[in-house]
N, C-alpha and C positions, 0 to 999 in steps of 0.2 A: 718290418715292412714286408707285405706279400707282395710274389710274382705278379707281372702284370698279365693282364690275360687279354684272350685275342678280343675279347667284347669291347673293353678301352681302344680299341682301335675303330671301332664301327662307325664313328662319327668322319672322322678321317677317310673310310675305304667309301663311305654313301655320297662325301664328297665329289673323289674322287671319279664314282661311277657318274655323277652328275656331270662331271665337267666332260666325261666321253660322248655325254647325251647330248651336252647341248654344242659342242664345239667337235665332232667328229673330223672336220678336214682339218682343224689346225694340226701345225707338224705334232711328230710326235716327239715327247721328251722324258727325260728319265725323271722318274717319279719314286720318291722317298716319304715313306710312313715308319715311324720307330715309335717303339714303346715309351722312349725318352721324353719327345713331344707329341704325347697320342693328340692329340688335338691341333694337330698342324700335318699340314700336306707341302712339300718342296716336289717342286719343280724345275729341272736346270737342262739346260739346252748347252749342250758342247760345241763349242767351233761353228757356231750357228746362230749369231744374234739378230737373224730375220727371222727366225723363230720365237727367243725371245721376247721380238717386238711384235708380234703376232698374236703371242700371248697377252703382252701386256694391253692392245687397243682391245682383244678380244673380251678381258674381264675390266676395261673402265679406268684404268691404273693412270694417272695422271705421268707424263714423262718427268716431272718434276721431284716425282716420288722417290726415282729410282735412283740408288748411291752408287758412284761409280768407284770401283777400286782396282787396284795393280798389285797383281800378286806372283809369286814364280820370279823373283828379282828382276821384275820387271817384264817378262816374257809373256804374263798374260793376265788380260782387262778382264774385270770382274763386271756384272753387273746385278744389281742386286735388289730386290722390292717385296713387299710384304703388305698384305690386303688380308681383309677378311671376306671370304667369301660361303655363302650359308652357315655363319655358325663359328667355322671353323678358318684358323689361322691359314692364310696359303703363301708361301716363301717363295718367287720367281726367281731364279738365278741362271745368266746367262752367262759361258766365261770364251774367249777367243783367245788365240795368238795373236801377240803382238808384231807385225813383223820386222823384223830387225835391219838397221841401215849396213849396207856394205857399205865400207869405204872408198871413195874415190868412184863410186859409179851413182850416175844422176844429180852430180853436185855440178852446180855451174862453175867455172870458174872467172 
């Protein structure tokens, strides 16, 4: 098996310049191309799922899509969705803190 070379990523970066082009005010997010999945673009928004969902109305993504998960033993909600957009696979992930209940404060009693 040969190295992968940066050309296998071209489809992935053409993407990505497309999504600058058309959606320039949405926030910005941390964006992932690997040799692994050259044919996928992720995208994840930290501590920020009105980002996230900005993204998600921005490229069509139905909210029904999107899998919710908990991860960090509970500490922090995943969100997670996957579209194809021009061609190429595009991965959304949005992840938050959870935040944690004290005890004994804001409980009725």
């Amino acid at each position: 098996m040969s190295a992968p070379k940066m050309s296998g990523l071209s489809a992935a970066v053409t993407v990505l310049a497309s999504l600058m082009a058309r959606f320039p005010e949405l926030p910005a997010v941390d964006v992932h191309v690997s040799t692994i999945f050259p044919d996928q673009v992720e995208l994840s928004a930290h501590n920020d799922l009105a980002a996230f969902e900005a993204w998600r109305e921005a490229l069509g993504i139905d909210s029904w899509a999107v899998v919710h998960k908990v991860q960090s033993r509970g500490t922090t909600r995943v969100l997670d969705v996957q579209t194809v957009f021009t061609g190429v696979r595009l991965r959304l992930v949005g992840y938050a803190e959870i935040p944690t209940l004290v005890a004994g404060v804001g409980v009725a009693s």
